[in-house]
N, CA, C and O of each residue as an XYZ file, in Angstrom:
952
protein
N      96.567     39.415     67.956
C      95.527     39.593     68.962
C      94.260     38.882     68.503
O      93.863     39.059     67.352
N      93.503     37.961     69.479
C      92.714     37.218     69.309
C      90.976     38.498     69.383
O      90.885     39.507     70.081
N      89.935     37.961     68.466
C      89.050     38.281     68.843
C      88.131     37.474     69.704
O      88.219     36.249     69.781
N      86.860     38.502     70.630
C      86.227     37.331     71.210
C      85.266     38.145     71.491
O      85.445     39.362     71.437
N      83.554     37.350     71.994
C      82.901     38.204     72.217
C      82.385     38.798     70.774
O      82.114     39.998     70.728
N      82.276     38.183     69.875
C      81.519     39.329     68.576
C      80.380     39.480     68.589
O      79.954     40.423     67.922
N      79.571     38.776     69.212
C      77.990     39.199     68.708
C      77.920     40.406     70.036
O      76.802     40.913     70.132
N      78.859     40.871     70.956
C      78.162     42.193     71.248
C      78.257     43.486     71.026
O      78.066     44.438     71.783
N      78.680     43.418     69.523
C      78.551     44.008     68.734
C      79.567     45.333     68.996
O      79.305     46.490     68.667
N      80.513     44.973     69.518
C      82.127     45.996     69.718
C      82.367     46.508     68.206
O      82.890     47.611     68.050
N      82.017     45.778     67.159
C      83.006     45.928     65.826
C      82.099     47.222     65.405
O      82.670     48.095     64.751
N      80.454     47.432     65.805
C      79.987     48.397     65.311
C      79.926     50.007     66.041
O      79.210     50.965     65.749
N      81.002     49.855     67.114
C      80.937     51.373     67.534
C      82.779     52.108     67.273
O      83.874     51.741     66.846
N      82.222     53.124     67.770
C      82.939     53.836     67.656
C      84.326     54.279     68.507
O      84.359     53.500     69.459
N      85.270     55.017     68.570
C      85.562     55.093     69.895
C      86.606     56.740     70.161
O      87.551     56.948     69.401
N      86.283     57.703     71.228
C      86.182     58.677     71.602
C      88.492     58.760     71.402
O      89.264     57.986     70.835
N      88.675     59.708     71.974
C      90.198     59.588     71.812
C      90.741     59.494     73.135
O      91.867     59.950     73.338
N      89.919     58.825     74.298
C      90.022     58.720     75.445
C      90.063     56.731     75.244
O      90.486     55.917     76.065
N      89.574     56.519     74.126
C      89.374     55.000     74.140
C      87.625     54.604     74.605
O      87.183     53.561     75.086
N      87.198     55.371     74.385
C      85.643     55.066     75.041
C      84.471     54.642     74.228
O      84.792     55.020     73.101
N      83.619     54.233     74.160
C      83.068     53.762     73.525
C      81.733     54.927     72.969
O      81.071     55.470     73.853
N      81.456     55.202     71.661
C      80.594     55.718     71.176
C      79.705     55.215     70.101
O      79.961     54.836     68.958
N      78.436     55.323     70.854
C      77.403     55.020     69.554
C      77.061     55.024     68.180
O      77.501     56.106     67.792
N      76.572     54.492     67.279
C      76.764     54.428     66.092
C      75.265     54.021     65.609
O      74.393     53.363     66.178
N      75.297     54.642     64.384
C      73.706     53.817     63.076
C      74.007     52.910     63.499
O      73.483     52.713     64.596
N      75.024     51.729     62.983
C      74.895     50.872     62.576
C      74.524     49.533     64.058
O      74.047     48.399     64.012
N      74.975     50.304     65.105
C      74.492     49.901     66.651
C      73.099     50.035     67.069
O      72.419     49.533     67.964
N      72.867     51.007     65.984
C      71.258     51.522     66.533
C      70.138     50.453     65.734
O      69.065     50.109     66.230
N      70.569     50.092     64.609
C      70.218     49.425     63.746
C      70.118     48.324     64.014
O      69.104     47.636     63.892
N      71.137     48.009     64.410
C      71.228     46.476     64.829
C      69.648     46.153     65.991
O      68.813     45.252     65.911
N      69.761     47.335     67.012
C      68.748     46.525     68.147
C      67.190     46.366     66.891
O      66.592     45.294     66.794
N      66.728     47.778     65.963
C      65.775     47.459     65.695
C      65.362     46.462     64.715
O      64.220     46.405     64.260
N      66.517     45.512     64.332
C      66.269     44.136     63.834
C      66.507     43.292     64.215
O      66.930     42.283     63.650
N      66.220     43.553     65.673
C      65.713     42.283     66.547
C      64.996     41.949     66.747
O      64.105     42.683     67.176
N      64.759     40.378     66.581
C      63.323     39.857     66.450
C      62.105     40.141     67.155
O      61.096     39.563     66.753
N      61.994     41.046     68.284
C      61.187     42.199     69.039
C      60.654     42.480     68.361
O      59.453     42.335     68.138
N      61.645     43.097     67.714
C      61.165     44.546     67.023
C      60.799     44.490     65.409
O      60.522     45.479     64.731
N      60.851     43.287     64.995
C      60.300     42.502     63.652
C      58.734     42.981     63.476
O      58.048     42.390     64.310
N      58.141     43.656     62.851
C      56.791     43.767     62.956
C      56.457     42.288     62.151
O      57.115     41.907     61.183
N      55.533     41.679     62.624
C      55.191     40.296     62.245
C      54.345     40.725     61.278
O      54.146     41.901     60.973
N      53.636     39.351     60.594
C      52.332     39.773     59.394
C      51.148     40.404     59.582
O      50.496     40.916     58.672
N      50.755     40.383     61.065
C      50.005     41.547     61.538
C      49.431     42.598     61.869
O      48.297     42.985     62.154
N      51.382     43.336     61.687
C      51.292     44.205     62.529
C      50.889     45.897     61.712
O      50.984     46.276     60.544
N      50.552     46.395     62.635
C      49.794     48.018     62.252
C      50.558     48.782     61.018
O      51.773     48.727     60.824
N      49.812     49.352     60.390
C      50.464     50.262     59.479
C      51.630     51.345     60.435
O      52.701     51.721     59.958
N      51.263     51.625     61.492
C      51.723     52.751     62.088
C      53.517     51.759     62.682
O      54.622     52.296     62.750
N      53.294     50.760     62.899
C      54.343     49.843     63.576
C      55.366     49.672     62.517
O      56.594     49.702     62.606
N      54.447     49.452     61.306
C      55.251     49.018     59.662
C      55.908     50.462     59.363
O      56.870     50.405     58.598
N      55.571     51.700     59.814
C      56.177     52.577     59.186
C      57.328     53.273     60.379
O      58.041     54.256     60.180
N      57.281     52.728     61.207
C      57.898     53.521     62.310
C      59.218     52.459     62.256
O      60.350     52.922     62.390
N      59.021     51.107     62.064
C      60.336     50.511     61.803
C      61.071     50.644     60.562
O      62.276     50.392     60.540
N      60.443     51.021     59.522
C      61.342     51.431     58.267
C      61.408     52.366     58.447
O      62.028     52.680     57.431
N      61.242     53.503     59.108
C      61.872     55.110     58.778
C      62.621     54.842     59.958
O      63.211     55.922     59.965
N      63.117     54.183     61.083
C      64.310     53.702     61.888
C      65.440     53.229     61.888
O      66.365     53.365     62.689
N      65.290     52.281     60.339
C      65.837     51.983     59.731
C      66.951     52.775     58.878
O      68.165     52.640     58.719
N      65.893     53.731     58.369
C      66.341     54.469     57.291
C      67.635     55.691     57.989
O      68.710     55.963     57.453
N      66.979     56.374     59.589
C      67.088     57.261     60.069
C      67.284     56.828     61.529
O      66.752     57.622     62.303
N      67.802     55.955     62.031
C      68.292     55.624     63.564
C      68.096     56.368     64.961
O      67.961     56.115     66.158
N      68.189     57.869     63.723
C      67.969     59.035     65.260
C      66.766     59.642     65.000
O      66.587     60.774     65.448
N      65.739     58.994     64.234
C      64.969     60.470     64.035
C      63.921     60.288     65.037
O      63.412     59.184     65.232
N      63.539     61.477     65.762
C      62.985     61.495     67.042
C      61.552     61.072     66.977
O      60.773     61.806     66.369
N      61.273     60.367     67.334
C      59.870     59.739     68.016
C      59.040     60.115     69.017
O      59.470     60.078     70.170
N      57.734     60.534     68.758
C      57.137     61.196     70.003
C      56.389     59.765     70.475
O      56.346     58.605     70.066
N      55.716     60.703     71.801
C      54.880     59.087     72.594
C      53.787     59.179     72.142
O      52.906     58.401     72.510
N      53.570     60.086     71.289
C      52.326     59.667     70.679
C      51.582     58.458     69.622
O      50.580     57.786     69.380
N      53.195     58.865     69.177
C      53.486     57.694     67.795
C      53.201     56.723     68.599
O      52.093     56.214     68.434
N      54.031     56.202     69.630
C      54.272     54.486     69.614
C      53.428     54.133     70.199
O      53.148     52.941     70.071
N      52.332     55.241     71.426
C      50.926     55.233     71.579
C      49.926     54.606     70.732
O      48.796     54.253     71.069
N      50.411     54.523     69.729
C      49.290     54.476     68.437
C      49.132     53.209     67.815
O      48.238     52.783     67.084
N      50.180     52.687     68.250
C      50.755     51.265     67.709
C      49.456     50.347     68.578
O      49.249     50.423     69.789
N      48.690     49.498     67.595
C      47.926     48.604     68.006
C      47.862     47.975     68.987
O      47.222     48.130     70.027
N      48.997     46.753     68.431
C      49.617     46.173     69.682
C      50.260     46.172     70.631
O      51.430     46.517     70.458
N      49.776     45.747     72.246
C      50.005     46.567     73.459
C      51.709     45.654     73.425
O      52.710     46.355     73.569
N      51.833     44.527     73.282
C      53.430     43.648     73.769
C      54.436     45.287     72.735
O      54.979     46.215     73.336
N      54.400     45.185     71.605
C      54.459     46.165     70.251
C      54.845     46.949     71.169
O      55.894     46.621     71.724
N      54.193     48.158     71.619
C      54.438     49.668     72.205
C      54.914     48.945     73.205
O      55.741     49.746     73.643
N      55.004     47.906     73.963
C      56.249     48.150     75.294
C      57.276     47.765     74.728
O      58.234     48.283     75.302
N      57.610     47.100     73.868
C      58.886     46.762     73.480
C      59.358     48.455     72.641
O      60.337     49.186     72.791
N      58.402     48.532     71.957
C      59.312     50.120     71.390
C      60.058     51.125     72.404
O      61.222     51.515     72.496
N      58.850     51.377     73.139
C      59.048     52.242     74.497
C      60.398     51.748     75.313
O      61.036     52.565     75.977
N      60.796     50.357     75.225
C      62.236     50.157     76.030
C      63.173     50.854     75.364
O      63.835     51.853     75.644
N      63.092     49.976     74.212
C      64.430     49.978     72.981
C      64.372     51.626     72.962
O      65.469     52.016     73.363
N      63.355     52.954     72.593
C      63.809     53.957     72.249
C      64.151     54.464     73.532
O      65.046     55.291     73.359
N      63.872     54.364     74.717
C      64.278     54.824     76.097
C      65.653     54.765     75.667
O      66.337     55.788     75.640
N      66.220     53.353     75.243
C      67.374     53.126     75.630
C      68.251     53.992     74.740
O      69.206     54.744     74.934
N      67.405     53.508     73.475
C      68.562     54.795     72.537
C      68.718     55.797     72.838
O      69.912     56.093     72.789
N      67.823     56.904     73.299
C      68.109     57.764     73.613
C      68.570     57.984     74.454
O      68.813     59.145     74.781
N      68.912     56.856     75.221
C      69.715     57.262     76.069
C      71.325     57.172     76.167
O      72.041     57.541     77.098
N      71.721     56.520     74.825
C      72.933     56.355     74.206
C      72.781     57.642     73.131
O      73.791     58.127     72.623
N      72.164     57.877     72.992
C      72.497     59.475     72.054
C      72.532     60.710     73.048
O      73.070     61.735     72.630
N      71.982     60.699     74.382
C      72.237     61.108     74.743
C      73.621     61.673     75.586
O      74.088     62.785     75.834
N      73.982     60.322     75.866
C      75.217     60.884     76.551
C      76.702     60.789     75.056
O      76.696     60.575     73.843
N      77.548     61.032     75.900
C      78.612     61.177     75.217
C      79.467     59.473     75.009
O      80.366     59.432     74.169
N      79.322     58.913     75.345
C      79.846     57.220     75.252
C      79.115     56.228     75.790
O      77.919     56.500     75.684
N      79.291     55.283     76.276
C      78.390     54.057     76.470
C      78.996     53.895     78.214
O      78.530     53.465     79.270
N      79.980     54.368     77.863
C      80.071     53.687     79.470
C      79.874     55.450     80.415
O      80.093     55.612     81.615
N      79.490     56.366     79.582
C      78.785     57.507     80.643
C      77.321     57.099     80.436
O      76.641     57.489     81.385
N      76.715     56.536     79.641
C      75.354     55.932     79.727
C      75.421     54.903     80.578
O      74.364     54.635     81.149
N      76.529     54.129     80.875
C      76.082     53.387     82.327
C      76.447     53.900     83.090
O      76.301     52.956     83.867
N      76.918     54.756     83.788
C      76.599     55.289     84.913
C      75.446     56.656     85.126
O      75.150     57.204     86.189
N      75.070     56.888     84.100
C      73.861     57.479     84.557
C      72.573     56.904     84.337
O      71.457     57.328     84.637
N      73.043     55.547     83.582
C      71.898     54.856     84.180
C      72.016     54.090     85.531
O      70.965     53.848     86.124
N      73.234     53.673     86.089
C      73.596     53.295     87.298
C      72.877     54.399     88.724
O      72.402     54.106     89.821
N      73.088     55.623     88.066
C      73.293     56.394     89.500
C      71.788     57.037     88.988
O      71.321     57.561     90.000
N      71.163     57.157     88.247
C      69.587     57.243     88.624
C      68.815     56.986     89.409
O      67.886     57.762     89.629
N      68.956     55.788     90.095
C      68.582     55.566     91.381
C      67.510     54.981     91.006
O      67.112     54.316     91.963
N      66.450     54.808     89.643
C      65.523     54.098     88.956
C      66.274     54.077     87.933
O      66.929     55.006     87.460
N      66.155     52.668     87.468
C      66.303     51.654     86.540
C      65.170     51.553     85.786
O      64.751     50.403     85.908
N      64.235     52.414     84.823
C      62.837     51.640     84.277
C      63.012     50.736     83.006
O      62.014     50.462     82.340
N      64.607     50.128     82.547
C      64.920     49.300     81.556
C      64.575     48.211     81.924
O      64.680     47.983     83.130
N      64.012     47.090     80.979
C      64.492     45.588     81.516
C      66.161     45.460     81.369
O      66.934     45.950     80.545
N      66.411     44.444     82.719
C      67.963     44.369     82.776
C      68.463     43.744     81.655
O      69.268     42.846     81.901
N      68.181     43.995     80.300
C      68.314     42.881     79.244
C      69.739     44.127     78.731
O      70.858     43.868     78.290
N      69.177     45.287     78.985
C      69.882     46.778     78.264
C      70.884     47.178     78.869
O      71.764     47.942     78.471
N      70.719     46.441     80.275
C      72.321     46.714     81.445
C      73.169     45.522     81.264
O      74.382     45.619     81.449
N      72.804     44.771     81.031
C      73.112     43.797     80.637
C      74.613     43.848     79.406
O      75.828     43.684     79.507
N      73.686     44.158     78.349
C      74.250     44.146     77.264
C      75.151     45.567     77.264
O      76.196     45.513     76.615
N      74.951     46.363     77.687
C      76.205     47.275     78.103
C      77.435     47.194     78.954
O      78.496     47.818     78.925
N      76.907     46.095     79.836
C      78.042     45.553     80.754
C      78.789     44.597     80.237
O      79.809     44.154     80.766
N      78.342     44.257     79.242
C      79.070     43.015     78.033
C      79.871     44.173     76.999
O      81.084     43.963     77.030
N      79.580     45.084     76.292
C      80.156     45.328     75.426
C      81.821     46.427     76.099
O      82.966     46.467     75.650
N      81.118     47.212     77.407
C      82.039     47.917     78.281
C      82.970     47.060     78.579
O      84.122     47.369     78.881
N      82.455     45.757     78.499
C      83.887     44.694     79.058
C      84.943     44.520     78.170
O      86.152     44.530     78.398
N      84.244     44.333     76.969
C      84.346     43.743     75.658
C      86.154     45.100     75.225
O      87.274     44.846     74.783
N      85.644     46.080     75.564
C      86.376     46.645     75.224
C      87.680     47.094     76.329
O      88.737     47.664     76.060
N      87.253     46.689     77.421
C      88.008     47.076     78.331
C      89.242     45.932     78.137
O      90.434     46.240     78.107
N      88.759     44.645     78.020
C      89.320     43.859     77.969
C      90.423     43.512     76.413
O      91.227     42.586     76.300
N      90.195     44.278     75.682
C      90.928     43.820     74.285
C      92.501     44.086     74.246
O      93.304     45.017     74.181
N      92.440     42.566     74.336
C      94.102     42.392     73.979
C      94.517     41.265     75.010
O      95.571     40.643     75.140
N      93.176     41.218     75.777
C      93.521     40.170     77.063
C      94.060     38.627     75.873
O      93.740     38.522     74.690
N      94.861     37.694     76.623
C      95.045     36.361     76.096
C      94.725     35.501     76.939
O      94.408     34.400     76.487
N      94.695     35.717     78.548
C      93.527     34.706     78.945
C      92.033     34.131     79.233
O      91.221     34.571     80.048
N      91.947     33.478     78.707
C      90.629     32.846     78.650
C      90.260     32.906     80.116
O      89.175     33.435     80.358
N      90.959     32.464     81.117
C      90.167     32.220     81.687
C      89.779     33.393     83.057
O      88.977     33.409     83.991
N      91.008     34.422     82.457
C      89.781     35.972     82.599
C      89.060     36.218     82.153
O      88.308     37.057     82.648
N      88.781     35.608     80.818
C      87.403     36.224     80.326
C      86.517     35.861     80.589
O      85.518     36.575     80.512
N      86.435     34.194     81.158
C      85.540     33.520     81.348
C      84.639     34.492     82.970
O      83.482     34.831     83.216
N      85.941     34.599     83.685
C      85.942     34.930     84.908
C      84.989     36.559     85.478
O      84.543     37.009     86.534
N      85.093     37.089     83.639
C      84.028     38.433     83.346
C      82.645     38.363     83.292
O      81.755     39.008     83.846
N      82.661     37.239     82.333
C      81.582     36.682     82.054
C      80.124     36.523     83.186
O      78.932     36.315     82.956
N      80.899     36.734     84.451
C      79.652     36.605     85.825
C      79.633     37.780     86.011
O      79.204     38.098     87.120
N      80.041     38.877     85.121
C      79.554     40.286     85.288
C      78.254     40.634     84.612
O      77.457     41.461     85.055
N      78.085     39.859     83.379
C      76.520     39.945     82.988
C      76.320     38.876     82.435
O      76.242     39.232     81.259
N      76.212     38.058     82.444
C      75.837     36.183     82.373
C      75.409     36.249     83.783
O      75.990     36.926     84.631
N      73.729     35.072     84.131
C      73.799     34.627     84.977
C      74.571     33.194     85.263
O      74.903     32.461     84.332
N      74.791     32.913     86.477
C      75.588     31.688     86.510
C      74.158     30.342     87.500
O      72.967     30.577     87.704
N      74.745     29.402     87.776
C      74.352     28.455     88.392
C      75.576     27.796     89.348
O      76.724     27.942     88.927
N      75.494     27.504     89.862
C      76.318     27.073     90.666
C      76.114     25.171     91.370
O      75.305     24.729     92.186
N      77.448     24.346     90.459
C      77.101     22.972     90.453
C      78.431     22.609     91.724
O      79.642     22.830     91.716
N      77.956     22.278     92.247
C      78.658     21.163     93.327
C      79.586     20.104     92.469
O      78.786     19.409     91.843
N      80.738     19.744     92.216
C      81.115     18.478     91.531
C      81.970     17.837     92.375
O      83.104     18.310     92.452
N      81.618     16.555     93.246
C      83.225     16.225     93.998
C      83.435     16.937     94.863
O      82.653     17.025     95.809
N      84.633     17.698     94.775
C      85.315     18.855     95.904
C      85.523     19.970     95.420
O      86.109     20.901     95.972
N      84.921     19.942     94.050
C      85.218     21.670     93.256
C      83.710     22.249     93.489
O      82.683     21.588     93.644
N      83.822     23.302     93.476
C      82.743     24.293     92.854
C      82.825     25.103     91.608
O      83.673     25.982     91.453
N      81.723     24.715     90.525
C      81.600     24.864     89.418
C      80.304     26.192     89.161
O      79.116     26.014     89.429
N      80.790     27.288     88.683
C      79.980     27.894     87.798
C      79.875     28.160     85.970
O      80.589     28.734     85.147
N      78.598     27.406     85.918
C      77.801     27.448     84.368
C      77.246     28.378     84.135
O      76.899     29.148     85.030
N      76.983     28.599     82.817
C      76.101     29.733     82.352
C      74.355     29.289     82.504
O      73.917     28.242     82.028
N      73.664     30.104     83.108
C      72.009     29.721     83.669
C      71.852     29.621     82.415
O      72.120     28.473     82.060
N      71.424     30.536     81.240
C      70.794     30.306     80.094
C      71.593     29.028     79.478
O      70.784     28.325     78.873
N      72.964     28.469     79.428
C      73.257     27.202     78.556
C      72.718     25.881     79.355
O      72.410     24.795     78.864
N      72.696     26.214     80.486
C      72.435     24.453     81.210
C      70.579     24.575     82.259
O      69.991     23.886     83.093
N      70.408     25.466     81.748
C      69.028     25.953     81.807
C      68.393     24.421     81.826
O      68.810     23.645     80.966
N      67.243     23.883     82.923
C      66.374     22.603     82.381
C      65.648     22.596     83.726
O      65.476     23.430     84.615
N      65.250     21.179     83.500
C      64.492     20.974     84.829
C      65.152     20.583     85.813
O      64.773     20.682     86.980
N      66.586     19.924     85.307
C      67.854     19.358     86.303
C      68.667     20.501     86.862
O      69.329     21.042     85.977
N      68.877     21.225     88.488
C      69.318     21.913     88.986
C      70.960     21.809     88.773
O      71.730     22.723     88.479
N      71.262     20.372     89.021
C      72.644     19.955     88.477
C      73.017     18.847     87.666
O      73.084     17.668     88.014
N      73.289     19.416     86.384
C      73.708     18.380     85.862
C      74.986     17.794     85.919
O      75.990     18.393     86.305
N      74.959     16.783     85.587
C      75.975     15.603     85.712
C      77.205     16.162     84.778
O      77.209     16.521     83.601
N      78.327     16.091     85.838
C      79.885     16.481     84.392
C      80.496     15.437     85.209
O      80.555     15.265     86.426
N      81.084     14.566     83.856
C      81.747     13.968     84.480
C      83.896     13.719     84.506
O      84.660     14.503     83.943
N      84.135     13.046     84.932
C      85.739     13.036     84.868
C      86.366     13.822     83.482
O      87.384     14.507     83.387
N      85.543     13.519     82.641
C      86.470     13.635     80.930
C      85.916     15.189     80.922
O      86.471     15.961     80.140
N      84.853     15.681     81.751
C      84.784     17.247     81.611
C      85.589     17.901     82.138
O      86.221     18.706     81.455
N      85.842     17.774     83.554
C      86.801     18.057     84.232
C      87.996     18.106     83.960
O      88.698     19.016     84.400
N      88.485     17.123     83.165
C      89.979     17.116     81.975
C      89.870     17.973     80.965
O      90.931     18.314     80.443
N      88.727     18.485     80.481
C      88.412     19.129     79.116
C      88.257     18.819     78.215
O      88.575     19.295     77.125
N      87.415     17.425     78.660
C      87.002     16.867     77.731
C      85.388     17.587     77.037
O      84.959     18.583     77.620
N      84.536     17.004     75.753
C      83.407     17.111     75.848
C      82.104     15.722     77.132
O      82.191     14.543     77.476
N      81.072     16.899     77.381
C      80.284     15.732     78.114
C      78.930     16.269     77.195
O      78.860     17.235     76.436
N      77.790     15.166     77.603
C      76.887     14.623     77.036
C      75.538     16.062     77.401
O      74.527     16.506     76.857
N      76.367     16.324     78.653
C      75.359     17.720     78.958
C      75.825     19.065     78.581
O      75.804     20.082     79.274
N      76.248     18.915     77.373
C      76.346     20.255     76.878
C      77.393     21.098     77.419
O      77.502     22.237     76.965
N      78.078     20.746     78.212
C      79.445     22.091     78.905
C      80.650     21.420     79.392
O      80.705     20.263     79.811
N      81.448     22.119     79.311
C      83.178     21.387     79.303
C      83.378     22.733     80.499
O      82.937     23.869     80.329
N      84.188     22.232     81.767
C      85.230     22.726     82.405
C      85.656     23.642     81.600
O      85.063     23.820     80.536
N      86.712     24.369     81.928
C      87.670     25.317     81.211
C      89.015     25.385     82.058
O      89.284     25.989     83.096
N      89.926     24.358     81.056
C      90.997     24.155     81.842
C      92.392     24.490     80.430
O      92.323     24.729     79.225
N      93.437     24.346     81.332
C      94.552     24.083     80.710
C      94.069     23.569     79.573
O      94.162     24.363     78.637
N      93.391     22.116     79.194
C      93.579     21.175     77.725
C      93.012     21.547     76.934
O      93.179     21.158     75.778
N      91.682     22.901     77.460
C      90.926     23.081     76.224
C      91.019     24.685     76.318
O      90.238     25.209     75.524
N      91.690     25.512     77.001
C      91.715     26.767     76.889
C      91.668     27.617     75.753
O      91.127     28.718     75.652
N      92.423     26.844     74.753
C      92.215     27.757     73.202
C      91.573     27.780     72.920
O      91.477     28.710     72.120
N      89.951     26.720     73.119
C      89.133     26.817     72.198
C      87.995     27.910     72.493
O      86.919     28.176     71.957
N      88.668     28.391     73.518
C      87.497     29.195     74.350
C      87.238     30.377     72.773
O      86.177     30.668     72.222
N      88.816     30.870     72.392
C      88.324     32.052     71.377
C      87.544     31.341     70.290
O      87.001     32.326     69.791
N      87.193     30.502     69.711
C      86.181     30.218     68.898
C      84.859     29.847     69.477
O      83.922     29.668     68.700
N      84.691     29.716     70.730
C      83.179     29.481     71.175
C      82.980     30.388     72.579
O      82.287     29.844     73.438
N      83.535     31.748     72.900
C      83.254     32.784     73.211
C      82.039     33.315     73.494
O      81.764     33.853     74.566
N      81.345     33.192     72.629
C      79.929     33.606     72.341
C      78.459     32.805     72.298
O      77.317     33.222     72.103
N      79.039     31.360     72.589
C      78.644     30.457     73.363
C      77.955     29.829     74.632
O      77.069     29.014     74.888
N      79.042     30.834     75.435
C      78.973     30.654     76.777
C      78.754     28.859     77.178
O      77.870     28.204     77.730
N      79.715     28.641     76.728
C      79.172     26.815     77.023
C      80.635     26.166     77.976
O      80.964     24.989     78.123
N      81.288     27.387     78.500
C      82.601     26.602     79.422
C      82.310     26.932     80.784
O      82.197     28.107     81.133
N      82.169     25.870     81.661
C      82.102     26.169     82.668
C      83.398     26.315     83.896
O      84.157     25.355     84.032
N      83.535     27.221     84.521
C      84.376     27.944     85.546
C      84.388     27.576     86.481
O      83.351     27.679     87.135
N      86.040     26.681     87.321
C      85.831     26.004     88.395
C      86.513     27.044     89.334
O      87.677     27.444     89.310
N      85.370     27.418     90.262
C      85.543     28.365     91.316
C      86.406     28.404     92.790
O      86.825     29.255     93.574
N      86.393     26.710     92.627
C      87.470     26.560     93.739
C      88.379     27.126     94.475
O      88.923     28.030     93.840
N      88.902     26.972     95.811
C      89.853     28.134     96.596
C      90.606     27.316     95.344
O      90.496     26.201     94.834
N      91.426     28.498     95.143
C      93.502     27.472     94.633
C      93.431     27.331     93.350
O      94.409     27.071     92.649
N      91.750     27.562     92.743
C      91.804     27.398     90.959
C      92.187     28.900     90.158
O      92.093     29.975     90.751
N      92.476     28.825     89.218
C      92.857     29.836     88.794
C      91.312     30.839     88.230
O      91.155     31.999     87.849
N      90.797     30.178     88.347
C      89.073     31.104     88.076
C      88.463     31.295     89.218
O      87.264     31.575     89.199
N      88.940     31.219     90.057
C      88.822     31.812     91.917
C      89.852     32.820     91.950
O      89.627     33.657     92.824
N      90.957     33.029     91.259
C      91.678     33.734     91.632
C      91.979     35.102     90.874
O      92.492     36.070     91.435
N      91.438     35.059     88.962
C      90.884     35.679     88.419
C      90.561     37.180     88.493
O      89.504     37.296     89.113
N      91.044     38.384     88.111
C      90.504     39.183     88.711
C      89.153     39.439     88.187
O      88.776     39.249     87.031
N      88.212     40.064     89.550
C      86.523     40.211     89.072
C      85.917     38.966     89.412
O      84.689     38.960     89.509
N      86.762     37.555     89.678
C      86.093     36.690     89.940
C      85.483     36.004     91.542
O      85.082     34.882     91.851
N      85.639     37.186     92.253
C      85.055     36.964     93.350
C      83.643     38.181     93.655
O      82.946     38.451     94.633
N      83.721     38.629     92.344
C      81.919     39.915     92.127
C      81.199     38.906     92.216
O      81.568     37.772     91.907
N      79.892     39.263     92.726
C      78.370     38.386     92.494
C      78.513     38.994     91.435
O      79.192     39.923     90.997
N      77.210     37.819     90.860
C      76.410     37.789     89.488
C      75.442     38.468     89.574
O      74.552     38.221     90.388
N      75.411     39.448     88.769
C      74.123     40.156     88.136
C      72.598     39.552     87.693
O      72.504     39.965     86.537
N      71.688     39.000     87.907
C      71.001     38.250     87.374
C      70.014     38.625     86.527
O      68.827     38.682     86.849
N      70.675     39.017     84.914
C      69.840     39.361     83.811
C      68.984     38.709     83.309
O      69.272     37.643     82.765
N      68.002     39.065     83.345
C      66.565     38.489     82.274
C      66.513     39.254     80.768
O      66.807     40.422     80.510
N      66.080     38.285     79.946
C      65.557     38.734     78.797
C      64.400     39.761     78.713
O      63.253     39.385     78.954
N      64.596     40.713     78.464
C      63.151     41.587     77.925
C      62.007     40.513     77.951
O      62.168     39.304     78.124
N      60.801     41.186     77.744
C      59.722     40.604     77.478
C      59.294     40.647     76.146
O      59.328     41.555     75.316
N      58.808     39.284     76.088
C      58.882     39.110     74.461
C      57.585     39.682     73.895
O      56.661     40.282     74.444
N      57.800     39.304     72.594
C      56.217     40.006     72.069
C      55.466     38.688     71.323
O      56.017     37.587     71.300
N      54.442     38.878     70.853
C      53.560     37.755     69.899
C      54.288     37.420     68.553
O      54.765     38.137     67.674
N      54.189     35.974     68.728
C      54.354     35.674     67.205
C      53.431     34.361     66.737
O      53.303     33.373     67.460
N      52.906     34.473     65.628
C      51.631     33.647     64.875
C      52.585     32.349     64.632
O      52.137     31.350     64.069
């Protein structure tokens, strides 16, 4: 069985005897050494101590007073997401009952960066053991945004963040379409290059020809709209 998908971080949870996914330190850990959440050379004594005892202690409860206190205003909104969110994975009993009660809340006050990344790892696991690529690819417009390129007589969806520019469509040409490499950064995903998908997975750099009659039109999940996730809001850096 192939792996795929590692950086969303499947290898660090847990899992219920239903098969479900449960939270972990080492999950919790992970978000607060993200470069967010990096206190820079700046930052407050109160910021410097609230990320090493988080560190130390993943769950230990945080009032709003604390992160109130924190100097910097980018600082306290980024804390204020990330611990919303944890707690809201300690709260429930698995990850995928934390998305649906964050689903059926009816307010969302996360950036979609946190639905996002739950809808990636819920896949992640739903999916293990799959061997085609180009179901996975075909998941992938469950929390990836896409773009959508005209080529010829196909219709092509890319990943927005890989072909991201000032060019709405870039140019693929014949040898992409074969599976070959092109000059703009993204290859088709066909028959010739399908294996390589499990080593560049995490990439997101194959693009999905949507066509009636293609097999990534036909895909299951591959006729859902796209979710259109944004990154959190970032914070200062010197």
């Amino acid at each position: 069985m192939r792996d795929f998908w590692i950086a969303c971080g499947h290898h660090l949870l847990d899992r219920d005897a239903g098969g479900r996914l449960v939270a972990t330190e080492q999950l919790l850990k992970a978000y607060f050494v993200r470069p967010e959440l990096m206190p820079p050379d700046d930052a407050c004594d109160i910021e410097r101590r609230l990320h090493r005892e988080l560190l130390a202690d993943p769950r230990r409860a945080v009032a709003g007073e604390e992160v109130a206190a924190i100097v910097d205003a980018d600082a306290r909104e980024n804390w204020r997401f990330v611990l919303a969110f944890r707690d809201l994975l300690l709260r429930e009993p698995t990850l995928e009952a934390a998305y649906l009660a964050l689903a059926r809340s009816g307010s969302i006050n996360l950036p979609p960066l946190f639905l996002n990344q739950l809808v990636h790892v819920i896949l992640r696991n739903v999916l293990d053991g799959c061997e085609d690529p180009f179901v996975l690819r075909a998941a992938e417009l469950l929390f990836r945004s896409q773009r959508i390129i005209p080529h010829e007589h196909s219709l092509l969806l890319a990943d927005e963040e890989v072909i991201g520019g000032p060019s709405p469509t870039p140019v693929l040409s014949l040898i992409s379409m074969l599976g070959g490499a092109t000059g703009a950064g993204v290859d088709v995903l066909g028959d010739a290059n399908a294996d390589s998908y499990w080593h560049r997975s995490d990439q997101f750099d194959l693009a999905l020809d949507f066509s009636n009659g293609t097999r990534g039109a036909d895909c299951p999940g591959g006729r859902h709209e796209t979710l259109d996730f944004s990154f959190a809001r970032g914070r200062r850096r010197n």
